[in-house]
C-alpha positions as a printed NumPy array, in Angstrom:
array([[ 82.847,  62.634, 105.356],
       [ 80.405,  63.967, 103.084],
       [ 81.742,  67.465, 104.191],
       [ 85.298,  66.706, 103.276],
       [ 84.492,  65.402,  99.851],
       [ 83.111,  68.527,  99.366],
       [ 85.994,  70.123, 100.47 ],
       [ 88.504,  68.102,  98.184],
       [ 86.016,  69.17 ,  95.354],
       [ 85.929,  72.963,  96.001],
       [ 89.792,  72.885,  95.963],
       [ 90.145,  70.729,  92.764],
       [ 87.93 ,  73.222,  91.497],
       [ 90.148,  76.38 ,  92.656],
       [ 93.413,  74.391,  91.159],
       [ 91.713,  73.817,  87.732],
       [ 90.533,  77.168,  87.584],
       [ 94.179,  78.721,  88.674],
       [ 95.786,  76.453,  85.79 ],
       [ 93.493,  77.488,  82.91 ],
       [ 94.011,  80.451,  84.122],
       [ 97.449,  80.863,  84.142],
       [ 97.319,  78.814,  80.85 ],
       [ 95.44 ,  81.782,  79.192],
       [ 98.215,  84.34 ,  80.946],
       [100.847,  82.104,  79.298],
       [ 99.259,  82.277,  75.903],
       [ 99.085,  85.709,  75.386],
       [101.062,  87.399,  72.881],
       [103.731,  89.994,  74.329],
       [104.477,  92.55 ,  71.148],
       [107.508,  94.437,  71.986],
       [107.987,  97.828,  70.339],
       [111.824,  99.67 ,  70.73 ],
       [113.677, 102.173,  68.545],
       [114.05 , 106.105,  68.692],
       [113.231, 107.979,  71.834],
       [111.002, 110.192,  70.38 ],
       [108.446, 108.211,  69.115],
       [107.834, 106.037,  72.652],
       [105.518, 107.871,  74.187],
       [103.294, 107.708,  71.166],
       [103.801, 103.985,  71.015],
       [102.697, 103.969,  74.959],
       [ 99.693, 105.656,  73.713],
       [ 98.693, 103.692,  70.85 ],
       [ 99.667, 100.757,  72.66 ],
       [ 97.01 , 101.475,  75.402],
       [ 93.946, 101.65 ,  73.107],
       [ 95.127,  99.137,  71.432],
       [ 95.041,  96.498,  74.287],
       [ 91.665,  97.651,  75.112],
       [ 90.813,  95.749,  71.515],
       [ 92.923,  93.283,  71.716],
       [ 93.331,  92.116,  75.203],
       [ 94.947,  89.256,  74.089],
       [ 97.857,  91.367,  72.97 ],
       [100.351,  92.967,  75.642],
       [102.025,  95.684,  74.269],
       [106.109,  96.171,  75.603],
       [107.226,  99.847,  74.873],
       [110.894,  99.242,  75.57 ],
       [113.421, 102.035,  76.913],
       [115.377, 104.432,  74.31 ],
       [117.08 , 102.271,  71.523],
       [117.457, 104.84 ,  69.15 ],
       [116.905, 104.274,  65.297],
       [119.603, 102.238,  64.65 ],
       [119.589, 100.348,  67.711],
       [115.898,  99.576,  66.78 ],
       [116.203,  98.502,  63.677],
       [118.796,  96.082,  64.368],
       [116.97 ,  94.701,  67.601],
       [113.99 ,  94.042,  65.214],
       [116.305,  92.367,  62.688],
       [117.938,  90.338,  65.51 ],
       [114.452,  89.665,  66.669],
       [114.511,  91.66 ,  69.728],
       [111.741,  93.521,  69.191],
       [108.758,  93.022,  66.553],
       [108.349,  96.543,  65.796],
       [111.148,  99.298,  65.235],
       [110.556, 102.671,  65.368],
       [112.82 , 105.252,  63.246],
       [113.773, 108.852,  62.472],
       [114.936, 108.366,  59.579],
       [114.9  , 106.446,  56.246],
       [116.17 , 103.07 ,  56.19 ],
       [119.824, 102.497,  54.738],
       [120.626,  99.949,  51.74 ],
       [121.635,  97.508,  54.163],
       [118.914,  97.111,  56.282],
       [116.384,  97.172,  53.66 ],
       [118.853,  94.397,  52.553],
       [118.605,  92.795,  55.771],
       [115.132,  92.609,  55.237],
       [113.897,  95.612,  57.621],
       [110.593,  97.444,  55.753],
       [109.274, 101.129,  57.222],
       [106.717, 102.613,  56.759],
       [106.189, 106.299,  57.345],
       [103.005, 106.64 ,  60.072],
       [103.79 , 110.56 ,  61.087],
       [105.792, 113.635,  61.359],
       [106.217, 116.076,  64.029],
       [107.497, 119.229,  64.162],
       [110.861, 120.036,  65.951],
       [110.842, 122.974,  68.454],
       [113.555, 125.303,  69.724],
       [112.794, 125.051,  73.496],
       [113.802, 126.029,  77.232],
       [113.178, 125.856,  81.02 ],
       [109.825, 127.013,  82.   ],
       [111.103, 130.058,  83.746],
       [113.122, 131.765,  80.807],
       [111.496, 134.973,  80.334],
       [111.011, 134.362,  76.149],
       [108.693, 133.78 ,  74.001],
       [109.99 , 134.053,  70.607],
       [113.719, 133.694,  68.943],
       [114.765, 134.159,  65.569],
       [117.363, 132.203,  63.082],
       [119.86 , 134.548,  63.641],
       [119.65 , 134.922,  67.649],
       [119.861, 131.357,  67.728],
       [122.877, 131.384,  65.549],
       [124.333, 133.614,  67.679],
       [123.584, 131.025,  71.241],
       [125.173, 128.042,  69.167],
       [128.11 , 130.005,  68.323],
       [128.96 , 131.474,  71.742],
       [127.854, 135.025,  70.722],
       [125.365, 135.416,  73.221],
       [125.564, 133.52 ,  76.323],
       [122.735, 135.412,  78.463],
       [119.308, 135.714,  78.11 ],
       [117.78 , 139.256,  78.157],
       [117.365, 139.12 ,  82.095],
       [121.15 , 138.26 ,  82.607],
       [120.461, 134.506,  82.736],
       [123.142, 132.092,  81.194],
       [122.181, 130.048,  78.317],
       [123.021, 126.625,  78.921],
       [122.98 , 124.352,  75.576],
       [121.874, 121.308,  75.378],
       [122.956, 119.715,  72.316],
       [122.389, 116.082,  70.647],
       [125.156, 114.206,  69.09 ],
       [126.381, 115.17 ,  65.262],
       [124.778, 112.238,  63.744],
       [121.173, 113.097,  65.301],
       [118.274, 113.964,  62.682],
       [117.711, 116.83 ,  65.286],
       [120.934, 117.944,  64.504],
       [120.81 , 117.681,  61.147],
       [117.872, 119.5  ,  60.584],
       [119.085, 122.282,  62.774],
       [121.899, 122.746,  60.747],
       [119.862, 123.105,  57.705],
       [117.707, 126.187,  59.336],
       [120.38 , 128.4  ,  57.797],
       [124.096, 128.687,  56.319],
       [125.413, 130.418,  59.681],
       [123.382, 127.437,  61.682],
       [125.362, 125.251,  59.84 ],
       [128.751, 126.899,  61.154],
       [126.979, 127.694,  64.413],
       [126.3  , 123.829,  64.757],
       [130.323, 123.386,  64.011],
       [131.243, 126.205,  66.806],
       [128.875, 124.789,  69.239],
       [130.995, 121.062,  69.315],
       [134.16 , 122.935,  69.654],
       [133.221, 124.8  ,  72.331],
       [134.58 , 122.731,  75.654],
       [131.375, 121.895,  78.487],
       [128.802, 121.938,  76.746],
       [125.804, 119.542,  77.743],
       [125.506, 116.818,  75.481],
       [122.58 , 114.174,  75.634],
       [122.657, 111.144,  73.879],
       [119.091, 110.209,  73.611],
       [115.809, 111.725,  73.691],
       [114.71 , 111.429,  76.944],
       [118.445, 112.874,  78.215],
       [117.844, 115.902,  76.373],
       [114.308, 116.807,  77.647],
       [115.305, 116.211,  81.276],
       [118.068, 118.089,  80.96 ],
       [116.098, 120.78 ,  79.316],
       [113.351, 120.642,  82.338],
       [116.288, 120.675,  84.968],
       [118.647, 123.11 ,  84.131],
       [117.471, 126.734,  84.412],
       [117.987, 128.82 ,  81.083],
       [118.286, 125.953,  78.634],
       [118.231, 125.574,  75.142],
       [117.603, 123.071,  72.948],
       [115.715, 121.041,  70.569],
       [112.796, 118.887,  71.049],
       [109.934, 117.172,  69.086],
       [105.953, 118.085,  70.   ],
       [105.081, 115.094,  69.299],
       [107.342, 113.602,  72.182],
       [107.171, 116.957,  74.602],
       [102.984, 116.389,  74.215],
       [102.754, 112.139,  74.945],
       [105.596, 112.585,  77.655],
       [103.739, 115.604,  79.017],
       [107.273, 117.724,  79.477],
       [107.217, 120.613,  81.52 ],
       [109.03 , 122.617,  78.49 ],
       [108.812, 126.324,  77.155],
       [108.427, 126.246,  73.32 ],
       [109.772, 128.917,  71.494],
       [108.353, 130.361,  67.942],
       [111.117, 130.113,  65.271],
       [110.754, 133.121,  63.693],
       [107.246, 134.296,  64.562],
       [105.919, 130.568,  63.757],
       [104.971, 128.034,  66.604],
       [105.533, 124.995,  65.281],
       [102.101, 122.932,  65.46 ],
       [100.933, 119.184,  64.531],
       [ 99.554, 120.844,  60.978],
       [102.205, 122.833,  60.337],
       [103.838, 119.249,  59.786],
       [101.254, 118.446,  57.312],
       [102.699, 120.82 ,  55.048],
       [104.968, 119.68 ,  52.25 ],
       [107.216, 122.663,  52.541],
       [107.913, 122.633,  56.143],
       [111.036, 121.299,  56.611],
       [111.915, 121.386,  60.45 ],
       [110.288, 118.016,  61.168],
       [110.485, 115.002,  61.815],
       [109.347, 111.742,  59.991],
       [108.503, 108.258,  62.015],
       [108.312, 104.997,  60.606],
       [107.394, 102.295,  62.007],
       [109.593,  99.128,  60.801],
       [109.346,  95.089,  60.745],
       [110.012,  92.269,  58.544],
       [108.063,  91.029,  55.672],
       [106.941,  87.873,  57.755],
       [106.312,  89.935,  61.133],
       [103.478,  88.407,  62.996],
       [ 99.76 ,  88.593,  63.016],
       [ 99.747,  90.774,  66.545],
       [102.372,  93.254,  64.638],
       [100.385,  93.401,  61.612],
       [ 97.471,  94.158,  63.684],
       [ 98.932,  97.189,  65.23 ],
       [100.072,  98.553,  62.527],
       [ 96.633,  98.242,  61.024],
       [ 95.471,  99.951,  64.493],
       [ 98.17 , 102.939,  63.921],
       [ 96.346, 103.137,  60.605],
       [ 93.029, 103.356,  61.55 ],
       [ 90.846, 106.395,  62.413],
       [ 90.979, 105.965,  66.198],
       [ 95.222, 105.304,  65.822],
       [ 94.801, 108.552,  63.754],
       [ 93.456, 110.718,  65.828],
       [ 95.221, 109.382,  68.572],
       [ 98.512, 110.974,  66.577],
       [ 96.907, 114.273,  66.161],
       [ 95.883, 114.825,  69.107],
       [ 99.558, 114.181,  70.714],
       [101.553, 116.667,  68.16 ],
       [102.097, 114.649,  65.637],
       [100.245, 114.426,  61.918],
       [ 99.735, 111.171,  61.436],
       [100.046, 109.527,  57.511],
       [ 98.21 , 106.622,  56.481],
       [ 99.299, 104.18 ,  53.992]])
């Protein structure tokens, strides 16, 4: 008798224990994070360390949403935290969306791992956008991998030059091209296909740990300081973006992103990070 009492105890015991514990499970705050493709694997990163700190915090780094899509998931309360590519418009600052810039990275012209280059100028890349040249040195076809008109990468590639401007133009006329609409797309199509071309950030070839050639633009690899400098204009700026009454666990991570452990976290993953 005295053996089963015992018994009934130890399980009451186990049954408690399993409650509270799922209790604690169920209390934990879940902080999801969406937005532009290039900045996830960044978030992943800072989202790691920052659990360590805050284990009471899980941090949800959610698939390619792209800028817009981000932003409006954050206003519609989809996600806590957006994360953009560009400046916010007049109606989402309207809407009550407020970024903040947290880092730049520099874009790179890149390509498969086994194109035999190392460097390309303006003008040869003009030329590859336009259809001018469609091999590489060693007789291997380009294949161009291009991102939508509306992309910031686009956009800034079409300010590298007047004739990358027109270049940009030719290239969407021309008929079977690759086109990839977010920023994972593009880099796996860049790994897969063998004499690519393209355009992808450090910061996201670095936390994503691409297997990617990158190219010097003109005799200048593009680096995590070279973003640092006013004057360099191939880059591109993240901000992270919530609403004025975002929670305590988002407001903590940005405060995290902030600090000198989230900082050097950013630098060390190609990107310069900018504290507010």
């Amino acid at each position: 008798m005295r053996l089963n009492i015992l018994g009934i105890v130890a399980k009451s015991t186990i049954i408690a224990a399993t409650i509270l514990t799922g209790a604690v499970v169920a209390q934990a705050d879940t902080l999801r994070i969406g937005g532009t493709g290039v900045a996830l694997g960044g978030m992943r990163l800072l989202g790691a360390s920052f659990m360590k700190k805050h284990p009471d915090t899980q941090i949800e780094v959610l698939p390619s949403l792209g800028s817009s899509g981000g932003i409006k998931a954050m206003l519609a309360e989809a996600v806590d935290i957006a994360v953009s590519a560009r400046l916010l418009k007049d109606e989402e600052r309207a809407a009550g969306a407020e970024g903040r810039l947290y880092a730049r990275t520099p874009l790179a012209v890149v390509t498969s791992l086994d194109t035999n280059v190392a460097d390309i100028t303006t003008s040869e890349l003009e030329a590859i956008y336009a259809g001018e040249t469609t091999r590489w040195p060693d007789g291997t076809i380009i294949r161009l991998v291009l991102r939508p008109a509306s992309e910031t990468d686009t956009l800034l590639l079409r300010k590298l030059s007047p004739g990358m401007d027109q270049a940009v133009d030719a290239a969407f006329g021309r008929p079977g091209l690759i086109s990839a609409t977010n920023d994972q797309d593009n880099a796996d199509a860049l790994e897969r296909l063998p004499g690519s071309i393209g355009i992808a950030a450090i910061g996201q070839i670095a936390t994503e740990e691409r297997r990617l050639k990158i190219l010097s633009l003109d005799g200048i690899m593009p680096t995590s300081a070279l973003a640092a400098q006013a004057d360099y204009s191939f880059v591109k700026d993240l901000y992270l973006v919530i609403k004025p009454d975002a929670g305590k666990s988002a407001m903590a991570f940005l405060a995290f992103v902030n600090s000198p452990e989230g900082q050097e976290i950013l630098a060390n993953s190609g990107h310069s990070p900018v504290a507010e």
